[in-house]
VOGU-3710 file (C-alpha; in Angstrom, 3 decimals, decimal comma):
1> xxxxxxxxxx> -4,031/133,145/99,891  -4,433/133,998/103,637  -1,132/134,249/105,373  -2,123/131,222/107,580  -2,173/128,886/105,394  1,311/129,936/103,507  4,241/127,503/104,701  7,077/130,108/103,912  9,149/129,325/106,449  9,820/126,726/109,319
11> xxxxxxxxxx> 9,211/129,396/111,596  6,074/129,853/110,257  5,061/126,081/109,998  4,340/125,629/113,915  1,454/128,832/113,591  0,382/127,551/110,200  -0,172/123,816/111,825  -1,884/124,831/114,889  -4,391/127,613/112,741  -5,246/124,672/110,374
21> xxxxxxxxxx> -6,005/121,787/113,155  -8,025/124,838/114,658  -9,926/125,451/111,720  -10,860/121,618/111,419  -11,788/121,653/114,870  -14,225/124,629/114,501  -15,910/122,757/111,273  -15,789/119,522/112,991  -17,993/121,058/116,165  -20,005/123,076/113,506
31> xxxxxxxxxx> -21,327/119,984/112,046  -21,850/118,045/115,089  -23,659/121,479/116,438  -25,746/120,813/113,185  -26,402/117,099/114,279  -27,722/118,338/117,646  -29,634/121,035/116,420  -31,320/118,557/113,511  -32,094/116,098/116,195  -33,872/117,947/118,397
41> xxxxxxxxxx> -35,892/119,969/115,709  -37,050/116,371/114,965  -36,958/114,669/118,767  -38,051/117,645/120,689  -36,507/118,359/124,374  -34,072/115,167/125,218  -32,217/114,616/128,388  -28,293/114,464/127,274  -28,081/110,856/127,480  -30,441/110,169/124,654
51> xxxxxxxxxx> -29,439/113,357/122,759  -25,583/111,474/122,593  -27,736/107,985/121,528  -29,372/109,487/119,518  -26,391/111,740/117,532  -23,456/108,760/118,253  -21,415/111,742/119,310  -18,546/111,225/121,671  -19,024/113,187/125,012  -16,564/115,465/124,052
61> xxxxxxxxxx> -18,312/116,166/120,919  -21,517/116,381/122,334  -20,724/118,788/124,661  -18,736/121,007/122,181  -22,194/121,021/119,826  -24,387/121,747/122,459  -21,673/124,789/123,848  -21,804/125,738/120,363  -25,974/126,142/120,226  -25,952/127,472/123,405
71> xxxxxxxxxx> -23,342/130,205/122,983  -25,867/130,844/119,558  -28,802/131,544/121,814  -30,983/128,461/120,011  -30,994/126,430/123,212  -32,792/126,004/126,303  -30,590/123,953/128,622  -32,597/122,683/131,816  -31,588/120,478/135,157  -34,052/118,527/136,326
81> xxxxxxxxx> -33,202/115,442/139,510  -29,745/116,197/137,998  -29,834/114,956/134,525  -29,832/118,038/132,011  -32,412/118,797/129,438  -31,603/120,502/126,234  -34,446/121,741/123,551  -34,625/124,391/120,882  -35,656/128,085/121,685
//
């Protein structure tokens, strides 16, 4: 078992919490990035305001997914009269 996710000691309890609520955190995004991705393999290019429609993700999500993608290179993020465009590479 990784040493994370051993409680052997109080002392050790504050790392292991924060490590495990990180972990969810990166899975959580990970799927919503997955949710983004699937949706505009399907929709083509969207402006971010459909994209979150379209998805029900939360801004915060959203934006997480699409940092996600982008930091992946499979985006192509676009401003256009100020509203931003996002599509698949």
């Amino acid at each position: 078992m990784p040493d994370f996710l051993r409680n052997n000691s109080k002392k050790c309890t504050f790392a292991s919490t924060n490590q495990k609520m990180n972990i969810v955190m990166i899975e959580k995004i990970g799927c919503n990035a997955g949710k983004v991705w699937t949706q505009l393999d399907a929709a083509g290019r969207s402006n971010v305001k459909d994209l979150k429609k379209m998805t029900k993700l939360t801004d915060k999500d959203l934006y997480a997914a699409i940092g996600w993608l982008a930091r992946e290179g499979k985006l192509t993020l676009e401003e256009v009269d100020k509203e931003v465009f996002v599509s698949l590479k």
